[in-house]
N, C-alpha and C positions, 0 to 999 in steps of 0.2 A: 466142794466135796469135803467130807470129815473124813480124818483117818481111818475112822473106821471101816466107811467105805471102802479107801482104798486099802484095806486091809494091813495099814501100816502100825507098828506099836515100835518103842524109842524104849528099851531097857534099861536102867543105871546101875552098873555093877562096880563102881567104886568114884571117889569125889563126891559119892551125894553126902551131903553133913560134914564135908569136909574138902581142901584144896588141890593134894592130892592122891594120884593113884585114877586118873582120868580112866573109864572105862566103859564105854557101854554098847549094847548091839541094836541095830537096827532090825526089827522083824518085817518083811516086805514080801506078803503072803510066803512063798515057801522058802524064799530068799531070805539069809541072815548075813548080815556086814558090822564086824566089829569097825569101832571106831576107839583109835585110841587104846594102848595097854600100857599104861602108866606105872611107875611105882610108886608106892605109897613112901612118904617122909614123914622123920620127925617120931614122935611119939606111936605113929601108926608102921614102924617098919615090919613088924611080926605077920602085918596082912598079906606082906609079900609071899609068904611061903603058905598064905591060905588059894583053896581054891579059884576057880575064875567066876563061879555062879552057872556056868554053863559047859557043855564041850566044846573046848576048839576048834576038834573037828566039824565040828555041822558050820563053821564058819569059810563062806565063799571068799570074801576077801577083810583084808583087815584096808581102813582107812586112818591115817597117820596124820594129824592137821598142822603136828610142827614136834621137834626133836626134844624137844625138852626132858627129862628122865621122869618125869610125872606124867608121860603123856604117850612115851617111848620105852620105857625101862624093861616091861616083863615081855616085850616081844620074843624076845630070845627064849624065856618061858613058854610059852605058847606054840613054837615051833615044838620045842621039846616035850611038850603033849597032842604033838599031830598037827598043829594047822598047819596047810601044807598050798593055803589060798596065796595071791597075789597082797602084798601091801602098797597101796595107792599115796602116793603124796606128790609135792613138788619136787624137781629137781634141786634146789635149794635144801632142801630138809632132809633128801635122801642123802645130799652131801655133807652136811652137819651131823644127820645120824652114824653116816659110815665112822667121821671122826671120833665121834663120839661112844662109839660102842668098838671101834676094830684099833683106833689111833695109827699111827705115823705104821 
């Protein structure tokens, strides 16, 4: 089956043309799952404070693939424009991120 079939579409809303600022949404017919909200480094930090490409709210759940700040970074953002879904990852990574965005 082609994606198209299953009514699947793969959005890149940041890292394309570039390393990071990982971000994009999975379309799965009426189902949307971010993947990854990264921030952007380096020369690109000013896209931090640009939009996401989309609303956060129409997003069910965010998926997390590891803590990294280019991959992790604008979650906090995203909350704070409403997405109010589940973020999915390993226990590993949620304990890294905790460190890493709350500290000691």
């Amino acid at each position: 089956m082609s994606p198209r079939t299953l009514g699947m579409k793969l959005e890149f809303h940041g890292a394309a043309g570039g390393v990071t600022g990982s971000h994009m949404v999975l379309h799965a017919r009426d189902l949307r799952i971010g993947i990854d909200a990264g921030l952007f480094q380096g020369g690109d930090t000013d896209r931090n404070q640009d939009g996401f490409g989309h609303d956060p709210n129409r997003l069910k759940a965010m998926i997390l693939t590891h803590a990294h700040v280019d991959h992790s970074g604008r979650i906090p953002l995203f909350i704070n424009e409403g997405f109010k879904g589940s973020v999915c990852c390993t226990h590993a990574t949620r304990d890294l991120y905790l460190d890493i965005q709350v500290g000691d």
